[in-house]
C-alpha positions as CSV (number, residue, x, y, z in Angstrom):
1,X,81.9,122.2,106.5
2,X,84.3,125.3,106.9
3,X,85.6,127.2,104.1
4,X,88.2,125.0,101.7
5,X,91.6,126.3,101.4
6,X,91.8,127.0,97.9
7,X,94.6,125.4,96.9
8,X,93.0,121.9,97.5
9,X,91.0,122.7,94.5
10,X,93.8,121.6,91.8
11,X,95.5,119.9,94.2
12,X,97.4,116.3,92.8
13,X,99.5,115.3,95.7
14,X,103.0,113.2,95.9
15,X,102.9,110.6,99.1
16,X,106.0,110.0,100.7
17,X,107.3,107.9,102.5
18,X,110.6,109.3,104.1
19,X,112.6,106.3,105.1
20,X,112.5,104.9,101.5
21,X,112.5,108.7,99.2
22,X,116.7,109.9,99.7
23,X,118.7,109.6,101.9
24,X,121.5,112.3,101.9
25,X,124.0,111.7,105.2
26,X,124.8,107.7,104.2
27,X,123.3,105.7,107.1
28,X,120.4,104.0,104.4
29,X,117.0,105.7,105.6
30,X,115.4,108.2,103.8
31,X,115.6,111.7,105.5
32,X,114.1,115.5,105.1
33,X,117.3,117.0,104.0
34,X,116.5,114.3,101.0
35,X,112.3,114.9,100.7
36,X,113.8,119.0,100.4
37,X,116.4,118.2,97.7
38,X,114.1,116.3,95.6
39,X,111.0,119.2,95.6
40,X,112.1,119.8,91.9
41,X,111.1,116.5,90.2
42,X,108.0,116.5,92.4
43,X,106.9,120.0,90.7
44,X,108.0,118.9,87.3
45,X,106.0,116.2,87.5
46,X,103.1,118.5,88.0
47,X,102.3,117.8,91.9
48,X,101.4,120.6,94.0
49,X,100.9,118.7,97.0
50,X,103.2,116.6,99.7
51,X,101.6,114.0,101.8
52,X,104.6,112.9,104.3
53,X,103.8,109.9,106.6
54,X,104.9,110.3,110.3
55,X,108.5,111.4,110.2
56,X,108.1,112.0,114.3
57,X,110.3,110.4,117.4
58,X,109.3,106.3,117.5
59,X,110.6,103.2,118.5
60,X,109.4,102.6,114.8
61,X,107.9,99.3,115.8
62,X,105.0,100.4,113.2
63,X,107.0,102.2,111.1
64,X,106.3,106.1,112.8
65,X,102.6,105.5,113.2
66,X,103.5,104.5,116.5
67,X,104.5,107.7,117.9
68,X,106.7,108.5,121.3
69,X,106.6,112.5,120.7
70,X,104.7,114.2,118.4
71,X,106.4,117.2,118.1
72,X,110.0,116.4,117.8
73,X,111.3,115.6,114.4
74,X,113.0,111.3,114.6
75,X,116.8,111.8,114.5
76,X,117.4,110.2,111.9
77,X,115.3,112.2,109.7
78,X,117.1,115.2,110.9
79,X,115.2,117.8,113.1
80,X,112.5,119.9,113.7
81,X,114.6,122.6,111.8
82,X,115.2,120.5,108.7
83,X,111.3,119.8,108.4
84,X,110.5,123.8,108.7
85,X,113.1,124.5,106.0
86,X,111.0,122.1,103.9
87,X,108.1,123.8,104.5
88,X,109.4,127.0,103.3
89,X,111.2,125.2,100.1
90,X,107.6,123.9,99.5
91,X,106.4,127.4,99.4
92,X,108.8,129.0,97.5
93,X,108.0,126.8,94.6
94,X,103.8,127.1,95.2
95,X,104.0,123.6,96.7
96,X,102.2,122.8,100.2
97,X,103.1,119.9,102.8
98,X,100.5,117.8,104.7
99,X,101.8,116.0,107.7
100,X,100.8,112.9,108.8
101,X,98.6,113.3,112.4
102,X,98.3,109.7,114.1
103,X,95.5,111.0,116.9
104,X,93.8,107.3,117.9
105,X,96.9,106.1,119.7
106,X,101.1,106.4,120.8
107,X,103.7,104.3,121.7
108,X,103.4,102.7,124.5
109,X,107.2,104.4,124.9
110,X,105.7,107.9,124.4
111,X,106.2,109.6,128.0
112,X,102.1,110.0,128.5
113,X,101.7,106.2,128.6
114,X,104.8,105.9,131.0
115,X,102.4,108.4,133.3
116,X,99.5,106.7,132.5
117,X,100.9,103.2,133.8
118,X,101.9,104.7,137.4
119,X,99.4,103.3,140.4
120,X,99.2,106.9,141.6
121,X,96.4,108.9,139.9
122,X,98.0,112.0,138.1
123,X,97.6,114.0,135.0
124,X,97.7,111.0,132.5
125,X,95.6,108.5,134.7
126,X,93.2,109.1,131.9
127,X,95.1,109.6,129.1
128,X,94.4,106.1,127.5
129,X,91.5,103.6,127.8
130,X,92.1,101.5,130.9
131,X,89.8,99.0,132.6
132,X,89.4,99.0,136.1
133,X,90.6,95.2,136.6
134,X,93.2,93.7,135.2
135,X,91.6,90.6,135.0
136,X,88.4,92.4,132.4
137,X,89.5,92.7,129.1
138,X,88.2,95.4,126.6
139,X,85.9,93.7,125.0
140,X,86.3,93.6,121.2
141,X,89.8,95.0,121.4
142,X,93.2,93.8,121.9
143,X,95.1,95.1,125.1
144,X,97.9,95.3,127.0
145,X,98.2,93.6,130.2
146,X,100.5,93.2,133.5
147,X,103.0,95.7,132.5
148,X,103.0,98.0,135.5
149,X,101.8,98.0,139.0
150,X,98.7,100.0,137.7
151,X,95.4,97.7,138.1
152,X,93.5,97.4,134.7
153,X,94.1,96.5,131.0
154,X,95.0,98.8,128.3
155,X,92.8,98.8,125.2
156,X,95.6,98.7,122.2
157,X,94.8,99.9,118.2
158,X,96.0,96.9,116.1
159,X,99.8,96.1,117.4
160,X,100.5,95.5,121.0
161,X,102.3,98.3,121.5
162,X,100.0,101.0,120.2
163,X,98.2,101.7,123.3
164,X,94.8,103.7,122.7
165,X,94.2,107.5,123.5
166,X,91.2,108.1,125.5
167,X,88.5,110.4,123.4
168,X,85.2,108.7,125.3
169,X,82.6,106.8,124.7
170,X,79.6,107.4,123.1
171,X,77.1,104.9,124.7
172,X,79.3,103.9,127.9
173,X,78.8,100.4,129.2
174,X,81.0,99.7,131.9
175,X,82.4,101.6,134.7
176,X,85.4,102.0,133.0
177,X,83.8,103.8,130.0
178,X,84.4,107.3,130.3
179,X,81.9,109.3,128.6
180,X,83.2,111.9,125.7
181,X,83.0,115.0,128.3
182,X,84.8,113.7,130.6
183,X,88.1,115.3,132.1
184,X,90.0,113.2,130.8
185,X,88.6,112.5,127.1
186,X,88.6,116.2,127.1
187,X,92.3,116.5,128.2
188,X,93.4,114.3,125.2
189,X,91.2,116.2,122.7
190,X,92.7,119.5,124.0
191,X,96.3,118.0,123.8
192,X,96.2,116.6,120.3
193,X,94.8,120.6,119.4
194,X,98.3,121.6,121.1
195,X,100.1,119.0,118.5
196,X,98.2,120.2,115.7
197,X,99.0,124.3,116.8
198,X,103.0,123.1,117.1
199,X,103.2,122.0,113.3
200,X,100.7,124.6,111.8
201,X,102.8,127.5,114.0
202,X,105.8,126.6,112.1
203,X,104.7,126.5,108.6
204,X,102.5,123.2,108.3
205,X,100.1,123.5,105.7
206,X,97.4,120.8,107.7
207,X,97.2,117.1,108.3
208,X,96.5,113.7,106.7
209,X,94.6,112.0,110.0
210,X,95.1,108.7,110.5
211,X,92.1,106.4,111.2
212,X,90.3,109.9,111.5
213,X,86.7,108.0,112.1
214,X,87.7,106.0,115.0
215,X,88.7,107.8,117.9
216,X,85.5,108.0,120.2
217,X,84.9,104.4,121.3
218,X,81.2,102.4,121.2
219,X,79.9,104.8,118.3
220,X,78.3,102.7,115.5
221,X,77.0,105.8,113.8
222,X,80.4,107.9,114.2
223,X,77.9,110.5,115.9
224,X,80.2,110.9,118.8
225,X,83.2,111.3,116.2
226,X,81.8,113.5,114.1
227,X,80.9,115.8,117.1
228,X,84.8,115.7,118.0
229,X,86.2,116.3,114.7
230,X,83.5,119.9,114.4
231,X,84.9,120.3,117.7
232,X,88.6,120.9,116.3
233,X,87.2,122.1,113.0
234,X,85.9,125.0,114.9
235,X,89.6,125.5,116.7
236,X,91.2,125.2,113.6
237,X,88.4,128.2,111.9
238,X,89.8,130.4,114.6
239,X,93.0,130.2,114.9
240,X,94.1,128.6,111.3
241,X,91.4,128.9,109.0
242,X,94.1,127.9,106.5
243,X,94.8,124.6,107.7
244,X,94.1,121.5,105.1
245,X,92.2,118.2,107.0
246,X,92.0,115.3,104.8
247,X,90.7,112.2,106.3
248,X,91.3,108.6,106.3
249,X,87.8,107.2,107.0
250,X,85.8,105.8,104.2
251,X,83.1,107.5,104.8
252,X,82.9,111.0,103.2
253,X,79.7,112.2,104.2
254,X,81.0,111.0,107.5
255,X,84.3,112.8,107.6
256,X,82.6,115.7,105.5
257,X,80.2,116.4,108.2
258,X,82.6,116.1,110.7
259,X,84.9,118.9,109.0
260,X,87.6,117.8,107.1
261,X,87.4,118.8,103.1
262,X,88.1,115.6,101.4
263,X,88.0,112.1,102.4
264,X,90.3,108.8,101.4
265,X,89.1,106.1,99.7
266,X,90.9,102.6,101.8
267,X,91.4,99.7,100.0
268,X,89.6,98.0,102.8
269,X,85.6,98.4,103.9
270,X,82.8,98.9,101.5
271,X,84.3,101.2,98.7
272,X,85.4,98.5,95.8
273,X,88.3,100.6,95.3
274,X,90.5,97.2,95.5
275,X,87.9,95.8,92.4
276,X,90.0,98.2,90.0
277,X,93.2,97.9,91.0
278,X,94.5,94.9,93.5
279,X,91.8,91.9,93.4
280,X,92.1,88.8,91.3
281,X,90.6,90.1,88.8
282,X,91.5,93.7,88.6
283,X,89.2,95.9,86.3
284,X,92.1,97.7,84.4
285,X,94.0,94.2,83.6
286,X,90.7,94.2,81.5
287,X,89.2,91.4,82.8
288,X,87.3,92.8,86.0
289,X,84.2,94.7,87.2
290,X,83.9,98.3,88.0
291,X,80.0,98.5,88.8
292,X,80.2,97.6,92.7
293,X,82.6,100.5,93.1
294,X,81.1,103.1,90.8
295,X,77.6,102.3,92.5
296,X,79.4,102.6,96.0
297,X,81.1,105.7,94.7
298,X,78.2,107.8,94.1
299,X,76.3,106.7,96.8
300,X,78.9,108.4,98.5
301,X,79.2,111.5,96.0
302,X,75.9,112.0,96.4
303,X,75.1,111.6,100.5
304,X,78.2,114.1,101.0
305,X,76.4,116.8,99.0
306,X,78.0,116.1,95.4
307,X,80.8,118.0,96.4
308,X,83.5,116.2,94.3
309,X,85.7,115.8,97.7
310,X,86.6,111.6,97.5
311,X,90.3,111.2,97.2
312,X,91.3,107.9,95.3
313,X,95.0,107.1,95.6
314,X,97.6,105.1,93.3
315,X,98.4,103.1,96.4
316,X,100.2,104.1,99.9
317,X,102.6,102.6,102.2
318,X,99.6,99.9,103.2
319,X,98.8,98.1,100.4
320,X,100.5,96.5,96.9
321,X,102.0,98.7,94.4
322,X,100.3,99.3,91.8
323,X,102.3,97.5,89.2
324,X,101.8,94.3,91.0
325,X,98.9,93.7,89.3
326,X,98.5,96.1,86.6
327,X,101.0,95.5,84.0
328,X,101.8,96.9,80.8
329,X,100.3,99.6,79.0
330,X,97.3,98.9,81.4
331,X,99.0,100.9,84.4
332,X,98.8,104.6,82.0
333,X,94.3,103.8,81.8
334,X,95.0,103.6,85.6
335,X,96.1,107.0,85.5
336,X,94.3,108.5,83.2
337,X,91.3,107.3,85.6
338,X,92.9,108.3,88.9
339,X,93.8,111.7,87.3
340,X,90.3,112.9,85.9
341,X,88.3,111.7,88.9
342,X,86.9,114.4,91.0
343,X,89.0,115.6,94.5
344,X,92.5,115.1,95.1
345,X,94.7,112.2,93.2
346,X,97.4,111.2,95.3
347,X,100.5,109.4,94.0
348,X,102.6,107.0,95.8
349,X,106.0,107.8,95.5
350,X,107.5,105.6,92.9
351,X,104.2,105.0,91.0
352,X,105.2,107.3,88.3
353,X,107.6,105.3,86.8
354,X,106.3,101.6,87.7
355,X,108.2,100.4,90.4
356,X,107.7,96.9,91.4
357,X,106.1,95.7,94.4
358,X,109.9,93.7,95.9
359,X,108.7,89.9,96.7
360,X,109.9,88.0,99.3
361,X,111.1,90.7,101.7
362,X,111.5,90.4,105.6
363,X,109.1,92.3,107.5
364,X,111.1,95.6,108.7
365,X,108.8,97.9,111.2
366,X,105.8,96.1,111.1
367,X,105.4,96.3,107.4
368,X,105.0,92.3,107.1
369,X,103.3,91.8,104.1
370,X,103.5,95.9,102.9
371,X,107.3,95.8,103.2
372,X,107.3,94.8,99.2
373,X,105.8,98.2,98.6
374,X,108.2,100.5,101.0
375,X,111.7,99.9,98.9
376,X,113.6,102.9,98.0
377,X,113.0,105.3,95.5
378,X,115.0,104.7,91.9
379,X,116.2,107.7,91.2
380,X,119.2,107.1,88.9
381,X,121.7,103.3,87.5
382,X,124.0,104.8,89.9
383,X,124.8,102.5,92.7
384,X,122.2,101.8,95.4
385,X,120.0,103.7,92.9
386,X,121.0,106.5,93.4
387,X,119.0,106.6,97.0
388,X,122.2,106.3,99.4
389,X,126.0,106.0,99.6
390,X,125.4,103.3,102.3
391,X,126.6,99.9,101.6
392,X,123.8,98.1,100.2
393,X,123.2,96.0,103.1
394,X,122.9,98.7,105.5
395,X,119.9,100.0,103.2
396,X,116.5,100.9,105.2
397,X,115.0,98.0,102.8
398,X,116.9,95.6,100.2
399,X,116.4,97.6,96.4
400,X,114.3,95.9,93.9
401,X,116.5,93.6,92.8
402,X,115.1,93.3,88.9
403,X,117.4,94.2,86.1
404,X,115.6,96.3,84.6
405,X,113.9,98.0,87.5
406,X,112.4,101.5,86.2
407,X,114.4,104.4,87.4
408,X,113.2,108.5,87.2
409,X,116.6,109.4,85.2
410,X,115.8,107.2,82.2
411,X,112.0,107.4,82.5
412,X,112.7,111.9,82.1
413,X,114.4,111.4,79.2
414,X,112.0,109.0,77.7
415,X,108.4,110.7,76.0
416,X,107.1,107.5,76.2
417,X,107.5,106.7,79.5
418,X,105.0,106.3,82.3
419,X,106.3,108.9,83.8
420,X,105.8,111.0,80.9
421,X,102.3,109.8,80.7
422,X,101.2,110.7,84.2
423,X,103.1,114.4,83.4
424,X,101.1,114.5,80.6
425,X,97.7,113.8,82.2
426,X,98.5,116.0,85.4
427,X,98.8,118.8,82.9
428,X,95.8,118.2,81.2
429,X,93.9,117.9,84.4
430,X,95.6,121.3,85.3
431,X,94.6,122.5,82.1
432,X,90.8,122.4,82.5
433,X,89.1,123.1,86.0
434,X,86.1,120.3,85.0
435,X,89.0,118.1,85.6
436,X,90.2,119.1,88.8
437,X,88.4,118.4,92.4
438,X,85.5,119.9,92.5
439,X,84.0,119.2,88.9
440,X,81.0,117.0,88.9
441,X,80.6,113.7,87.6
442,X,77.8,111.3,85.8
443,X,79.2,108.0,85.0
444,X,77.9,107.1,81.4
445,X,79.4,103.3,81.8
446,X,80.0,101.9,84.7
447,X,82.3,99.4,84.3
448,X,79.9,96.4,84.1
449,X,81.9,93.1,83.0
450,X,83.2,93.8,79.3
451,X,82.3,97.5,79.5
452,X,84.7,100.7,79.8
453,X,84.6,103.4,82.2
454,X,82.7,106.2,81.0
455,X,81.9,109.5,82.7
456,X,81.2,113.3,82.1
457,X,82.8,116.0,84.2
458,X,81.6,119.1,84.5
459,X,82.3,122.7,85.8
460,X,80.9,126.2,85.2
461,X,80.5,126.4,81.0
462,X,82.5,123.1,80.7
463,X,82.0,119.5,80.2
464,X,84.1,116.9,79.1
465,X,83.4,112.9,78.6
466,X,85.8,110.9,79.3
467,X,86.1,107.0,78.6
468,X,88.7,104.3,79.9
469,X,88.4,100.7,78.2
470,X,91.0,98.0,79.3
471,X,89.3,95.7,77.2
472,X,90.6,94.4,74.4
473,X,87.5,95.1,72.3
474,X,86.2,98.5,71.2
475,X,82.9,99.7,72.7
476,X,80.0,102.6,71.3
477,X,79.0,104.6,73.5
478,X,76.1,107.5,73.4
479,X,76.8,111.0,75.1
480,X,74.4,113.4,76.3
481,X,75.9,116.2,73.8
482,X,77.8,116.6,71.1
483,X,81.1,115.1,71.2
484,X,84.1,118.2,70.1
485,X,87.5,118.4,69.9
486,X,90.0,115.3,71.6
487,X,92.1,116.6,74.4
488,X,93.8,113.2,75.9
489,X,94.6,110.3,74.0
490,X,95.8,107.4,74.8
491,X,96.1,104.0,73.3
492,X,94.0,103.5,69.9
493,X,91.9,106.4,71.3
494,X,87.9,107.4,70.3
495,X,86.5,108.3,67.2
496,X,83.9,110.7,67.9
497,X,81.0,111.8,65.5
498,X,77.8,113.8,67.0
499,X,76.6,112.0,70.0
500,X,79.0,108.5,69.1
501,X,81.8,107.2,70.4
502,X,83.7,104.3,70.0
503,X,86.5,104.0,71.9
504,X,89.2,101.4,71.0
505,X,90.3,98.6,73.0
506,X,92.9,99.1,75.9
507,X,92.4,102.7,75.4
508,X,91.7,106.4,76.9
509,X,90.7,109.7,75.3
510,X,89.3,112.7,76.7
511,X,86.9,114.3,74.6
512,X,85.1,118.4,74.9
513,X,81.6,118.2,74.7
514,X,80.1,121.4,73.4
């Protein structure tokens, strides 16, 4: 793995999504004029970090992860200029900005498919995953078919118009199968290096990559993608050794070796992450089981070298929000868990101050059942609010519609809001470098039906246990050292007395170990 920018090592990022966040010219969609207005709350919450989903030109059938060109800002987010003005707003106030790369597939609007379809070979013959008939499928994959006077079918990446970008094969199997050297595997690697030298040229601090473990095709062992991914590690080491890769892959020792510095836990695969948050019965509603994850977890932590680099998020634009099915005082243990586990938190925008996943909603963009968790951002009681001037039916997607929907005005003026809570923890986090991405950890409970999360972090001279019960009932548990002084509280708390600790039901506390 290259060396880390340094930054990533307290970093707590802020996702946003930029349709939903403020918009500031009145047509209802979020915009970056908006995402660069709103940098203040962002660092007074205490993030240091922006993760913005694809704000690029799209027929937004997928929402902007279907891309038609990569390196022109969507109109109505405003323009290339806009997003380089954010950048350098970013910066001023210490703040960095991660774009979102999409490299496993385009719109089919985006002018290299257009080429691509075209019976005459030319530069982008080869630019996506074609079979030579168009009466052979792909098999295992969904494609397009009978669109253009070009013979074949089109291997697609979930939606039907998301035609696939051509990185190889690993083990080829058919004619068709182009191997990962080939001319034209190697033309797509090269040109997604040109995307990724456009943004990072103009101020771009690096890239969140989208479905980052599955661009080279028939690779069961991610061998042939983790080849790639060294491949532009080694570009990026020489001409922006500065540039930030964070993965979404699932596989950190996967992705790690491949040379990106931190890795996403998904809410889908083998991870358990869904066990604590969004199954039916969710681990910090008190009622659940943390084991499967913790044990997946450090199988993980420990095949990617114990280097602390597994990013667990609040949510993101794919799955429920959070307070769908954590409720109550339940949703601050969530925090104080996401915000004193090793790498990079990320917080979906909103998730400070509880917003509700919206029921009921009509897919927009291909959200379907994620719609519920894109609404806009309540920023004020003002109308619409306070994300837009637009008539409220002209909104990118309908407002939460409950009363007494949580909004960042009252929740900043409240000390015992959420948002409060989560300030409060980011600053504790901030406040001791065993808390921030690269500490260690050693879980001391894991979670087990009944039992709290228990863990010790640990970095240079410092170590600190700290213990998360949603349970209703207190639990003792025995530390390897002497328990010190309380930094984090939350809840009933711990008493603490030598090596004991009991730590109160639906509770939290962070405790020095000497």
């Amino acid at each position: 793995m290259s060396k880390r920018p340094g930054w990533l090592d307290n970093a707590v990022f802020y996702e946003i999504y930029p349709q939903s966040f403020k918009d500031t010219d009145g047509d209802g969609i979020g915009n970056i004029s908006g995402i660069t207005e709103k940098l203040s709350y962002i660092k007074e919450l205490g993030c240091t970090a922006l993760w913005l989903n694809p704000c690029f030109e799209s027929p937004f059938g997928d929402a902007g992860y279907d891309v038609s060109d990569y390196c022109r800002v969507a109109q109505r987010y405003g323009t290339n200029d806009d997003l380089v003005r954010l950048f350098d707003e970013a910066h001023k106030l210490g703040m960095h900005v991660l774009l979102d790369l999409v490299p496993g597939h385009t719109s089919w609007e985006h002018p290299w498919f257009k080429e691509s379809m075209k019976a005459e070979r030319n530069e982008f013959t080869d630019r996506y995953i074609w079979t030579d008939s168009i009466w052979e499928e792909p098999a295992g994959y969904g494609s397009l078919r009978g669109i253009s006077d070009r013979d074949g079918s089109c291997l697609v990446n979930f939606f039907t118009h998301q035609p696939a970008l051509n990185y190889g094969f690993y083990k080829p199997q058919r004619p068709w199968q182009q191997p990962m050297d080939s001319p034209g595997a190697l033309a797509t690697r090269e040109a997604m290096k040109d995307v990724m030298r456009f943004w990072l040229s103009r101020g771009c601090d690096g890239f969140r990559v989208d479905m980052a473990g599955s661009l080279v095709k028939n690779d069961e062992d991610c061998k042939g993608t983790i080849a790639l991914w060294q491949d532009v590690r080694a570009f990026l080491d020489e001409e922006y050794p500065g540039a930030a890769m964070v993965s979404e892959w699932g596989e950190p020792s996967q992705s790690l070796a491949g040379g990106f510095h931190m890795d996403f836990l998904l809410h889908f695969g083998p991870s358990h992450y869904n066990d604590l948050f969004r199954s039916e019965h969710p681990f910090f509603m008190g009622e659940g089981d943390a084991s499967a994850f913790v044990s997946k977890y450090m199988d993980s932590y420990e095949r990617s070298g114990r280097r602390g680099l597994i990013c667990i998020p609040s949510g993101n634009h794919d799955m429920d929000r959070l307070a769908r099915h954590i409720k109550g005082e339940r949703r601050r243990l969530a925090f104080a868990f996401l915000l004193s586990m090793p790498g990079a938190p990320y917080i979906y925008y909103g998730d400070e101050i509880g917003m509700n996943y919206v029921e009921g909603l009509t897919s927009k963009e291909g959200g379907y059942g994620r719609t519920g968790s894109r609404s806009p951002m309540q920023w004020d009681g003002s109308a619409n609010a306070g994300f837009s001037d637009a008539p409220a039916d002209k909104l990118y997607i309908p407002l939460d519609p409950s009363p007494g929907r949580p909004t960042a005005e009252a929740q900043l003026q409240d000390e015992a809001s959420l948002y409060s809570e989560v300030k409060r923890l980011i600053a504790v986090r901030q406040a001791h470098r065993a808390l921030q991405s690269l500490g260690e950890i050693v879980f001391v409970s894991d979670g087990a039906p009944g039992k709290p999360l228990a863990y010790i972090r640990s970095l240079g001279g410092e170590r600190i246990f700290i213990a998360v019960n949603p349970t209703d009932k207190p639990c003792a548990l025995t530390v390897d050292g002497e328990l010190g002084e309380i930094i984090y509280s939350l809840g009933n708390g711990a008493e603490a007395d030598g090596r004991q600790c009991v730590i109160a039901g639906c509770s939290a506390a962070f405790i020095n170990l000497k």
